[in-house]
ROSE-4610 file (N, C-alpha, C; in Angstrom, 1 decimal, always signed):
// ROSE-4610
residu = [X/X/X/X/X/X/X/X/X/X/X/X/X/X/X/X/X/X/X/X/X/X/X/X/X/X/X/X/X/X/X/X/X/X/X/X/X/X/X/X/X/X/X/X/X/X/X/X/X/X/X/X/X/X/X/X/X/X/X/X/X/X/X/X/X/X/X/X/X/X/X/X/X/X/X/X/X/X/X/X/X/X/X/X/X/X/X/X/X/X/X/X/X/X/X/X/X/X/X/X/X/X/X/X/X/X/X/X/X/X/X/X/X/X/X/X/X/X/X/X/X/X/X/X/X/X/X/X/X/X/X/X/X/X/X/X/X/X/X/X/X/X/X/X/X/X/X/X/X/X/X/X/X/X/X/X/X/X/X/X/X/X/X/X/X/X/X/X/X/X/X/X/X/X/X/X/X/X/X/X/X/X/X/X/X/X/X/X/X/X/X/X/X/X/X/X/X/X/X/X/X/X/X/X/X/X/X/X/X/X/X/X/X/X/X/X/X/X/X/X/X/X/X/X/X/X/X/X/X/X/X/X/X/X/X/X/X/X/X/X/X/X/X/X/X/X/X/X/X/X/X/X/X/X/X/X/X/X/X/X/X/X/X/X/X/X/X/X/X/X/X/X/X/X/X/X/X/X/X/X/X/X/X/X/X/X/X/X/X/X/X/X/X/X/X/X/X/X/X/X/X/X/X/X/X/X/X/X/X/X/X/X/X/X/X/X/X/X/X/X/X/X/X/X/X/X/X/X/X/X/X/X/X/X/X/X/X/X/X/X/X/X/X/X/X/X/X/X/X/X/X/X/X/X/X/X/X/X/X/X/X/X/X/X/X/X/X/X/X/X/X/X/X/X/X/X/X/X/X/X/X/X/X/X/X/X/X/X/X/X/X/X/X/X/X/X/X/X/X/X/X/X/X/X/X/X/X/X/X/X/X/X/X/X/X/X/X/X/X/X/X/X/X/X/X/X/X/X/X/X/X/X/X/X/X/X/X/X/X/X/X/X/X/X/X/X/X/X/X/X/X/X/X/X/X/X/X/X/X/X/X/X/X/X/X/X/X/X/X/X/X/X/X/X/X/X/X/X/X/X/X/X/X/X/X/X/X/X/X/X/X/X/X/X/X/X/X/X/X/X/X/X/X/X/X/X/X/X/X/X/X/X/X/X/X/X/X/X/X/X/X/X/X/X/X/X/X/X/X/X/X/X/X/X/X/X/X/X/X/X/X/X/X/X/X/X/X/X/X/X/X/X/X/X/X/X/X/X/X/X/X/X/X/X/X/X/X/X/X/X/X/X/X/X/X/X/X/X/X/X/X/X]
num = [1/1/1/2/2/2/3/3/3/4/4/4/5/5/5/6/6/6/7/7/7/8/8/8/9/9/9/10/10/10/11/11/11/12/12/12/13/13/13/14/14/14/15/15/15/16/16/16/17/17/17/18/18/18/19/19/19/20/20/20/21/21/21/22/22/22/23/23/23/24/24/24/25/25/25/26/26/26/27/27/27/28/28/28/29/29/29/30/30/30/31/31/31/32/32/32/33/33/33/34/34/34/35/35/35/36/36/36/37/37/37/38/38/38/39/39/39/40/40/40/41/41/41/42/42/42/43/43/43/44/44/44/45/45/45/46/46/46/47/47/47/48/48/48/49/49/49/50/50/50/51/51/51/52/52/52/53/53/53/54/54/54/55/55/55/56/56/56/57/57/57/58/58/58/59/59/59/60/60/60/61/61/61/62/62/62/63/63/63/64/64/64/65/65/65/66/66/66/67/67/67/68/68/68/69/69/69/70/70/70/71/71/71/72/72/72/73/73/73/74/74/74/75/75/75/76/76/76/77/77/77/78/78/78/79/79/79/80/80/80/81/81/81/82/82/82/83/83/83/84/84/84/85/85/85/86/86/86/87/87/87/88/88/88/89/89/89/90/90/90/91/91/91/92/92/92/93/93/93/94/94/94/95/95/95/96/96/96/97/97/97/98/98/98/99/99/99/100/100/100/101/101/101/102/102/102/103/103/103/104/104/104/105/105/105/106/106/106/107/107/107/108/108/108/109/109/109/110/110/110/111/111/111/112/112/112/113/113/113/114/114/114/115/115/115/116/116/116/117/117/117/118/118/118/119/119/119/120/120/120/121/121/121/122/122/122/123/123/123/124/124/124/125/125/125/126/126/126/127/127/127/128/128/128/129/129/129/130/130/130/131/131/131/132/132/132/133/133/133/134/134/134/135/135/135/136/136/136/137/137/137/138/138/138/139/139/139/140/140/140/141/141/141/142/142/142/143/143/143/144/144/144/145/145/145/146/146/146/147/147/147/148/148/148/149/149/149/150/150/150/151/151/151/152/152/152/153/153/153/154/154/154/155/155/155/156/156/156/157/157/157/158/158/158/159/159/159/160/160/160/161/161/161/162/162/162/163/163/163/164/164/164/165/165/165/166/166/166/167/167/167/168/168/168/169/169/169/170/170/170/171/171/171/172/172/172/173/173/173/174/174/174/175/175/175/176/176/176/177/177/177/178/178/178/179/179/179/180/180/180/181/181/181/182/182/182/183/183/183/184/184/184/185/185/185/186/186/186/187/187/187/188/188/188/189/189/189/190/190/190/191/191/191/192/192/192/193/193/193/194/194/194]
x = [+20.6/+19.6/+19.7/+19.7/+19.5/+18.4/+17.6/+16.0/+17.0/+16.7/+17.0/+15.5/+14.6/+13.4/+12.2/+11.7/+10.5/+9.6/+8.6/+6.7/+6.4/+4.9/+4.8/+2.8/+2.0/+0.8/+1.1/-0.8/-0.5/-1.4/-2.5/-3.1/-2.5/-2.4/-2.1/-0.4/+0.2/+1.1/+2.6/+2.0/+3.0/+2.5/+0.5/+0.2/-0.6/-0.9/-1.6/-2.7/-3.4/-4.4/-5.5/-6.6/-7.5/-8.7/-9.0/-10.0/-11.0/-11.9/-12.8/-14.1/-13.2/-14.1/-14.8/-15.5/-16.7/-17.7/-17.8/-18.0/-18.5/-17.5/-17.4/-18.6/-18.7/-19.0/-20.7/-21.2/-22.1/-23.0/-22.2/-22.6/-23.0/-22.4/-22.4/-23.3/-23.5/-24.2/-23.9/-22.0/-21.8/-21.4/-21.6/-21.3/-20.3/-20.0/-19.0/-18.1/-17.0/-16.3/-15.6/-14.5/-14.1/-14.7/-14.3/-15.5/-15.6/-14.1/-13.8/-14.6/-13.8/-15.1/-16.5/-16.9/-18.3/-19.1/-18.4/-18.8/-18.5/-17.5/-17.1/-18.7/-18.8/-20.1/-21.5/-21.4/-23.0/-23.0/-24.4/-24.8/-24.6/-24.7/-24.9/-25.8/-26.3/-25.5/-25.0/-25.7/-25.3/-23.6/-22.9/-21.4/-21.0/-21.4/-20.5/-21.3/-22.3/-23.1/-22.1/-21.3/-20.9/-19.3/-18.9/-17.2/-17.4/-18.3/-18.4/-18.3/-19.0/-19.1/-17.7/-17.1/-15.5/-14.7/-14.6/-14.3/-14.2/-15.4/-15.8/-15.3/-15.0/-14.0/-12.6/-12.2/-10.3/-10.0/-11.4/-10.9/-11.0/-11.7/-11.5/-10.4/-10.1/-8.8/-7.7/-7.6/-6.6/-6.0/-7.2/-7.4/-6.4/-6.4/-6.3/-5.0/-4.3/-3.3/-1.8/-1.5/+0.2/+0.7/+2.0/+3.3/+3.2/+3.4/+3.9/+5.5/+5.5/+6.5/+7.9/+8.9/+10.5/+10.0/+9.0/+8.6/+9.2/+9.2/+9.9/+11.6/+11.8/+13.1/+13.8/+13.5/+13.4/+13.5/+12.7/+12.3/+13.4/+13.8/+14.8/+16.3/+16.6/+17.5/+17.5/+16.3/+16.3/+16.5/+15.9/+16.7/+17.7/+18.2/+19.8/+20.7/+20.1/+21.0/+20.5/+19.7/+19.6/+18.5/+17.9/+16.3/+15.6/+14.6/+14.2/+12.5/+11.9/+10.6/+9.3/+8.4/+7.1/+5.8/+4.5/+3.5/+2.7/+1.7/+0.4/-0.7/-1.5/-2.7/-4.1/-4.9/-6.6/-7.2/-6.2/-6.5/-7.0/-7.6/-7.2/-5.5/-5.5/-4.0/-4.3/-5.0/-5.8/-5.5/-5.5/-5.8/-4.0/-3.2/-1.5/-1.0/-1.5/-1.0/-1.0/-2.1/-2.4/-1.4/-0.9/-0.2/+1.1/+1.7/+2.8/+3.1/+2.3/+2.5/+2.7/+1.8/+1.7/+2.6/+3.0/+4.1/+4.6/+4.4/+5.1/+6.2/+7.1/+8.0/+9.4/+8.9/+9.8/+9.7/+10.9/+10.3/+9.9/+8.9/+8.5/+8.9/+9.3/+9.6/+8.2/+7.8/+6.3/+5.1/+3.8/+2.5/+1.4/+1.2/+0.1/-1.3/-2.4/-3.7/-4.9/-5.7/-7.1/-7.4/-6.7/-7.2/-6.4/-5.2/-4.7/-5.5/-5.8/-6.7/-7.1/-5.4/-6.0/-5.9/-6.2/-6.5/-5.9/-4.8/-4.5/-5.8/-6.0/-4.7/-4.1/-4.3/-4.3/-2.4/-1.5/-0.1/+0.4/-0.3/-0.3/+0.2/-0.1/+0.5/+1.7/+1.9/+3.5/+4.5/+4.0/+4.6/+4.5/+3.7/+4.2/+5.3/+4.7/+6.5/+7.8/+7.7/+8.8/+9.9/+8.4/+9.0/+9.6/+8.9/+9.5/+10.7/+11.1/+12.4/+13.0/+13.0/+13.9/+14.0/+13.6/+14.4/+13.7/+14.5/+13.6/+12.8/+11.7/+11.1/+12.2/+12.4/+13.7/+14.6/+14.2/+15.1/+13.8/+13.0/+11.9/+11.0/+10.7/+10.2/+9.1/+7.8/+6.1/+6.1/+5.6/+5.4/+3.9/+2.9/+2.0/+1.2/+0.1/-0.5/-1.9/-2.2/-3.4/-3.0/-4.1/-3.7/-3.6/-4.1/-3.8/-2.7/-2.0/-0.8/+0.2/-0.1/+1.1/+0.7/-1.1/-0.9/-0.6/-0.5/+0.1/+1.6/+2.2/+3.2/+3.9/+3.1/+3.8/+3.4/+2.1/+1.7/+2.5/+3.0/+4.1/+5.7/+5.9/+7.0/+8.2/+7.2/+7.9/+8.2/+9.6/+9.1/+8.2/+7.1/+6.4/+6.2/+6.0/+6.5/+5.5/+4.5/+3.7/+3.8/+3.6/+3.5/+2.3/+2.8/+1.4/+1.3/+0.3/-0.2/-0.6/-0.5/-1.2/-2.7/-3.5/-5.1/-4.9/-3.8/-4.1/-4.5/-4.5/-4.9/-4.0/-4.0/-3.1/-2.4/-1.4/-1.4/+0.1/+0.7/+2.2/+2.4/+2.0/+1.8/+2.3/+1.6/+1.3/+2.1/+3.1/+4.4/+5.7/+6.2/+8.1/+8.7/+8.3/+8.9/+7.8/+7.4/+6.8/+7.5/+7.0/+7.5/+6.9/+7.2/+6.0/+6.6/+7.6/+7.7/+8.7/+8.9/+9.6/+11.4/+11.5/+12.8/+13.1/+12.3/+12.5/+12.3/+11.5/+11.9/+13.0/+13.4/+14.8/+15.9/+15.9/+17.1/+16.9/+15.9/+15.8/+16.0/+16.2/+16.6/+18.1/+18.5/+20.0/+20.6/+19.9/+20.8/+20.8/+19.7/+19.5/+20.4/+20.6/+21.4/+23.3/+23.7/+24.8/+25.9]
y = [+6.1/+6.4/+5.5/+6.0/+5.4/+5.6/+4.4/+4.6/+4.2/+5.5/+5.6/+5.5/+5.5/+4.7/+4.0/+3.2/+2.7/+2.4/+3.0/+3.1/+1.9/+1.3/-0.1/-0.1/-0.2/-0.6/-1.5/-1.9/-3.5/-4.7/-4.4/-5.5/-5.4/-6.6/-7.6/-7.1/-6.3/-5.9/-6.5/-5.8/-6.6/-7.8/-8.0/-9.1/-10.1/-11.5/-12.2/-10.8/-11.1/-10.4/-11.7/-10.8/-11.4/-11.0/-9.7/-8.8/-9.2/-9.1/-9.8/-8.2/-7.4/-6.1/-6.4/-7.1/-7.7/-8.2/-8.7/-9.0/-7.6/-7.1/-5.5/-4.6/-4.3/-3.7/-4.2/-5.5/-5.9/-5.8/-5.7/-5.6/-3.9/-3.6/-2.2/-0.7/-2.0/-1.4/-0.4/-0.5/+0.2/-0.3/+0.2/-0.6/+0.1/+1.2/+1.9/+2.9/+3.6/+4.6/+3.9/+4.9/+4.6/+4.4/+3.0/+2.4/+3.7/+4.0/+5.0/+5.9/+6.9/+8.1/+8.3/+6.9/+7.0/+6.7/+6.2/+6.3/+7.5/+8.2/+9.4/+10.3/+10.2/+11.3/+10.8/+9.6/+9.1/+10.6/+10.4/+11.5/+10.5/+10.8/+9.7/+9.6/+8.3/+7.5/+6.4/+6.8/+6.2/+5.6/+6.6/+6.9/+5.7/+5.7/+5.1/+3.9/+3.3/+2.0/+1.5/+2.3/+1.4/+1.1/+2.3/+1.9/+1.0/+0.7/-0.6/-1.8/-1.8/-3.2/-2.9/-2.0/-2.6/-2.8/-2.4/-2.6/-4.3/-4.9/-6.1/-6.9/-6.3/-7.0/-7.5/-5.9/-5.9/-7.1/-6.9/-7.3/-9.2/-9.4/-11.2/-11.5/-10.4/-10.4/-10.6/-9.6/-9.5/-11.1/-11.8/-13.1/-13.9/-13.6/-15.0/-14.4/-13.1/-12.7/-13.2/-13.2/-13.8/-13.2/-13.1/-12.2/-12.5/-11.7/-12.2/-13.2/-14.1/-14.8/-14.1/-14.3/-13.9/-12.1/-11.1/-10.4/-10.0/-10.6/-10.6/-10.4/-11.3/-11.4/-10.1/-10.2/-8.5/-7.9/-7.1/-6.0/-6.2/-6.7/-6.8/-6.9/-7.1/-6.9/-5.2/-4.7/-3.7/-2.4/-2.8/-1.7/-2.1/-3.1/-3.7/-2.8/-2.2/-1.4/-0.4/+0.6/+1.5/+2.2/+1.5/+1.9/+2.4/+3.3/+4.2/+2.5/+3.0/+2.0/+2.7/+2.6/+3.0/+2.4/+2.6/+2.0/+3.5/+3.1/+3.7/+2.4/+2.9/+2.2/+2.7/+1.9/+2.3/+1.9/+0.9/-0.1/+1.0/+0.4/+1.4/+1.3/+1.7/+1.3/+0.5/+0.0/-1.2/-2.5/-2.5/-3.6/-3.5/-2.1/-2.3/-3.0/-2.4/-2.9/-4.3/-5.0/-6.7/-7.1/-6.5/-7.3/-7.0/-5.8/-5.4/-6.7/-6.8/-7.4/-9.3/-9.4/-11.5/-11.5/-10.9/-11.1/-10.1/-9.3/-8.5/-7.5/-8.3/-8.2/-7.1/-6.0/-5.5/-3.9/-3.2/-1.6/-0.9/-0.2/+0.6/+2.6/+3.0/+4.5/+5.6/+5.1/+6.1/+5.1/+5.3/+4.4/+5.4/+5.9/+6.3/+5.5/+5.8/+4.9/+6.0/+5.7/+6.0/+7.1/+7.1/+8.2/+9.6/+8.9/+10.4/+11.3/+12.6/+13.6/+13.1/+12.8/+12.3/+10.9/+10.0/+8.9/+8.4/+7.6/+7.4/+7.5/+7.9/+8.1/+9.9/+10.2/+12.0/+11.3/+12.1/+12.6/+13.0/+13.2/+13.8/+12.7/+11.4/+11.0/+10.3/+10.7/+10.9/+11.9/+12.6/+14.1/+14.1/+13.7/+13.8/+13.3/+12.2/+11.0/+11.3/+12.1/+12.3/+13.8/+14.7/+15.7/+14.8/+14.1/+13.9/+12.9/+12.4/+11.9/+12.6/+14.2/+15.0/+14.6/+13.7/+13.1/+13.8/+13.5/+14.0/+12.8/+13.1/+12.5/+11.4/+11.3/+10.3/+9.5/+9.5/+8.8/+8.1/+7.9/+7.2/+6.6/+5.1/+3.6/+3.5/+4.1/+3.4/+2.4/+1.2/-0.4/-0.6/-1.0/-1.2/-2.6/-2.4/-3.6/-3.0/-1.8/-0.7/+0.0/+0.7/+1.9/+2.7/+3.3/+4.4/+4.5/+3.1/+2.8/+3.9/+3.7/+4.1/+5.6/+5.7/+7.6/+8.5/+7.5/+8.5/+8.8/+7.9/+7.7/+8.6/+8.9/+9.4/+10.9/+11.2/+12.6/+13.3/+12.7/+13.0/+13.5/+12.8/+12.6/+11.5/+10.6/+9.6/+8.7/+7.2/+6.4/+5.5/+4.8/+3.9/+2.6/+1.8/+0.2/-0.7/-1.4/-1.8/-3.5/-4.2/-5.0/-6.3/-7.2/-7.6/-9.4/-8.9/-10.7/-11.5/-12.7/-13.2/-12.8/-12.6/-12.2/-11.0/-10.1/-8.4/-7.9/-6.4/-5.5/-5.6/-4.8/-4.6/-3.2/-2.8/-1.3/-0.9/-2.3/-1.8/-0.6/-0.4/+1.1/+2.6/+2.5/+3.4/+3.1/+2.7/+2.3/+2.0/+3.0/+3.1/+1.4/+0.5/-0.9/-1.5/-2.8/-4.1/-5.2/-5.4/-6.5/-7.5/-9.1/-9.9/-10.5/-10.4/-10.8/-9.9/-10.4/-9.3/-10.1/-11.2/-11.6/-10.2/-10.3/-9.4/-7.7/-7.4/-6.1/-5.7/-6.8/-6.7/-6.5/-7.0/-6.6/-5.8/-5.4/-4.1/-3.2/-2.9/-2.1/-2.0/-3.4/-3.5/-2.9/-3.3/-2.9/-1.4/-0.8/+1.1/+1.4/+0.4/+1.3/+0.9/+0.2/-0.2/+0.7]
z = [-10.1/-9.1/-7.9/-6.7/-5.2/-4.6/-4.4/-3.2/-1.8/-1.4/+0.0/+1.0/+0.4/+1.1/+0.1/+0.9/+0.2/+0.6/+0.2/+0.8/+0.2/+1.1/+0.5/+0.7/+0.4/+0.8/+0.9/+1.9/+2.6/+1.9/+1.8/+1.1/-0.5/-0.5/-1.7/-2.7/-1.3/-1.4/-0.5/+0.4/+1.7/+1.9/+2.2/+2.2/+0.7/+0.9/-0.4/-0.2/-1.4/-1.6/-1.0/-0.3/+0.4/+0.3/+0.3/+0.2/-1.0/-1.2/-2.3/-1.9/-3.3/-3.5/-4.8/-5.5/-6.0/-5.0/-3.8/-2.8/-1.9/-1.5/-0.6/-2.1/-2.8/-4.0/-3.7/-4.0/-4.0/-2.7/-1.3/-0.1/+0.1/-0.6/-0.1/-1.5/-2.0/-3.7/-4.1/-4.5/-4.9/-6.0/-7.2/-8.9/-9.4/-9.2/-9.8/-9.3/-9.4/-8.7/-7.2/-7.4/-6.1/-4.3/-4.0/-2.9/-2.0/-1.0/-0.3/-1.2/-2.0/-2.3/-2.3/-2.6/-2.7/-1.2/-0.4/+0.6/+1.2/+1.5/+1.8/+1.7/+0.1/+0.0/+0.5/+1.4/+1.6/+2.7/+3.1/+4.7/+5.7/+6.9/+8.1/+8.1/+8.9/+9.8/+8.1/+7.3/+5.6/+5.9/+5.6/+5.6/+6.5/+7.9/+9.1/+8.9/+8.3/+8.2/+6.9/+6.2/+5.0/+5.6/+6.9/+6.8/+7.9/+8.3/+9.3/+8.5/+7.7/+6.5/+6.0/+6.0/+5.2/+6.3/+7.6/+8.7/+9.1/+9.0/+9.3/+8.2/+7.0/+5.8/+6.2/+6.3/+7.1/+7.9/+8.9/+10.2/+9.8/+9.2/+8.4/+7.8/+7.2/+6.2/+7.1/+8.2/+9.2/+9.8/+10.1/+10.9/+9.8/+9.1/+7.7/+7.0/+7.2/+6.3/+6.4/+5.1/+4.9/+4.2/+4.6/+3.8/+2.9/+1.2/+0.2/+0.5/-0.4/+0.0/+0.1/+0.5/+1.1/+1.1/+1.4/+2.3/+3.1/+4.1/+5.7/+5.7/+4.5/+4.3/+4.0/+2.5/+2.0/+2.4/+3.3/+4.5/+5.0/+6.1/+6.9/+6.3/+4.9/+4.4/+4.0/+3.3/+3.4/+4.0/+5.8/+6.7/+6.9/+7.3/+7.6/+6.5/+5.2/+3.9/+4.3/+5.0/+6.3/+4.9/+4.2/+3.7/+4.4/+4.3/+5.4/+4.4/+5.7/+4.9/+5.7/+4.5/+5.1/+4.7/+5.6/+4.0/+4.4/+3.3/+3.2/+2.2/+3.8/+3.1/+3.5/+2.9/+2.6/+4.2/+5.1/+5.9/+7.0/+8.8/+9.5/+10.4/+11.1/+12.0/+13.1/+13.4/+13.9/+13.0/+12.1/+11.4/+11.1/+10.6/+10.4/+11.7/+12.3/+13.9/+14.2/+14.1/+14.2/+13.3/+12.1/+11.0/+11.8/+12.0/+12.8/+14.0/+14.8/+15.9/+15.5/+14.8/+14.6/+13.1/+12.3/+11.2/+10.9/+10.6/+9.8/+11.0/+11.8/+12.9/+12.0/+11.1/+10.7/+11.0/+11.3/+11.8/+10.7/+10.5/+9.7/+10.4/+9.4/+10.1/+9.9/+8.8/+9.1/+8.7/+8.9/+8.5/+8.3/+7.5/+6.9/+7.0/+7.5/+7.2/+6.6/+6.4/+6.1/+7.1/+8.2/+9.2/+8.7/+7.8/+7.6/+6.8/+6.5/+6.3/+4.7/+4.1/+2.2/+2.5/+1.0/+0.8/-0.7/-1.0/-2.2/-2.9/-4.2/-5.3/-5.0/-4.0/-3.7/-3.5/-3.7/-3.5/-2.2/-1.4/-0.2/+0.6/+1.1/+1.7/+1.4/+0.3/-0.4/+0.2/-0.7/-0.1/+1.3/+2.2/+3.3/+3.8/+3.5/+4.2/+3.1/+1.9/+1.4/+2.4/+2.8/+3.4/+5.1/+5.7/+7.1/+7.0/+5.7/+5.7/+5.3/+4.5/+4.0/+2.7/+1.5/+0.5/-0.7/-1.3/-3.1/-3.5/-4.4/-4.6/-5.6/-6.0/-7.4/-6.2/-5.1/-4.1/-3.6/-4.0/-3.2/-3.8/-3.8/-4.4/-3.5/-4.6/-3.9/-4.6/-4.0/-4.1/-4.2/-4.8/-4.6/-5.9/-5.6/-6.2/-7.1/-6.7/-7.7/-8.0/-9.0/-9.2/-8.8/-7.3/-6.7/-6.4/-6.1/-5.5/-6.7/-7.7/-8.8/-9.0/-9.2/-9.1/-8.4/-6.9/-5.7/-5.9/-6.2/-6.5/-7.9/-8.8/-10.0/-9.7/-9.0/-9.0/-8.0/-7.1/-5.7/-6.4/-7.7/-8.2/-7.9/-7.5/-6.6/-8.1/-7.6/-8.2/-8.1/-9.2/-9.2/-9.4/-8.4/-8.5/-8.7/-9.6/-9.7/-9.2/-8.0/-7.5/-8.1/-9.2/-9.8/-9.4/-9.1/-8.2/-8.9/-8.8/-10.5/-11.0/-10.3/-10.7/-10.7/-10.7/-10.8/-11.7/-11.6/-13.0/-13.9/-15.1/-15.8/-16.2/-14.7/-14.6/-15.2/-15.7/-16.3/-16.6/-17.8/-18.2/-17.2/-16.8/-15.7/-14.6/-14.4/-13.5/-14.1/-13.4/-13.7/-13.8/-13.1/-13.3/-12.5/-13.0/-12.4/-12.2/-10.8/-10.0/-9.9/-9.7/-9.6/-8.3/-7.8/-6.5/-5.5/-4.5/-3.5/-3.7/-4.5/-4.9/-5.8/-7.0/-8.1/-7.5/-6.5/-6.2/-5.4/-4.5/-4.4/-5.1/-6.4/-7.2/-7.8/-8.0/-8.9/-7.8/-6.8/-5.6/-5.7/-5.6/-5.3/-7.0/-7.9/-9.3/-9.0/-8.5/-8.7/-7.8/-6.1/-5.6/-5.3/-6.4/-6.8/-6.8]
């Protein structure tokens, strides 16, 4: 097998995890279900009073965020091997953008956010970026740190990379290979594309 591209989310993926959704959850009194969905279905001005509160989350996170360690490196070794690279995340592109500009100085060829029409765990922003690079899904490595990260990823037909931070879930299972750092998902890149 050859990944000729790899999708990446951003929190606690590209970057440490920072977000504190016990926190977001309790501000926003939501106890259960997906945060996004359940906000989705408030009415207004309901709806736009809760993505401001996650808004005003990002944008803290933003201030304070760091590459998982050799990250930067990685990435940049990875287009230089002419990896197509992308993310998708929950974030807005405001908030990818700040990370783009003060660290994360690496080209990405497509960026998916929250504004796109679906929302992990949906396949769609899979399948999208798998159709505008032309590739099969078996040629393409989602990297993530949730679970949506891996259902988008396995429902798409992609492969699934479970990125696990030391406080993460426990989504082995449910992912083609786990990584605990961007050393080790590098070689598991370089073994596949040998």
């Amino acid at each position: 097998m050859r990944y000729k591209g790899i999708i990446f989310d951003m929190d606690g993926t590209l970057t440490v995890p920072l977000l504190d959704f016990n926190r977001i959850r309790s501000d926003l009194g939501i106890t259960e279900g997906d945060i996004a969905e359940v906000i989705e279905s408030w009415p207004e001005p309901r709806r736009a009073q809760g993505w401001k509160l996650i808004e005003k989350y990002e944008h803290e996170a933003c201030k304070n965020n760091q590459l998982q360690p050799d990250a930067l490196e990685v990435l940049s070794r990875f287009a230089a091997g002419r990896i197509r690279l992308g993310i998708i995340t929950r974030n807005t592109m405001k908030s990818v953008e700040k990370l783009l500009k003060t660290k994360l100085t690496v080209a990405f060829d497509i960026i998916l956010t929250r504004e796109f029409p679906h929302m992990k765990p949906s396949p769609e922003p899979v399948l999208h970026i798998l159709e505008k690079w032309n590739m099969a899904p078996e040629e393409c490595l989602m990297v993530g740190d949730y679970i949506h990260d891996i259902q988008a990823a396995n429902a798409a037909g992609a492969v699934s990379c479970y990125y696990k931070n030391a406080h993460g879930g426990d989504y082995d299972r449910e992912a083609d290979y786990t990584v605990k750092s961007f050393k080790e998902l590098e070689a598991l890149v370089r073994k596949a594309n040998e």
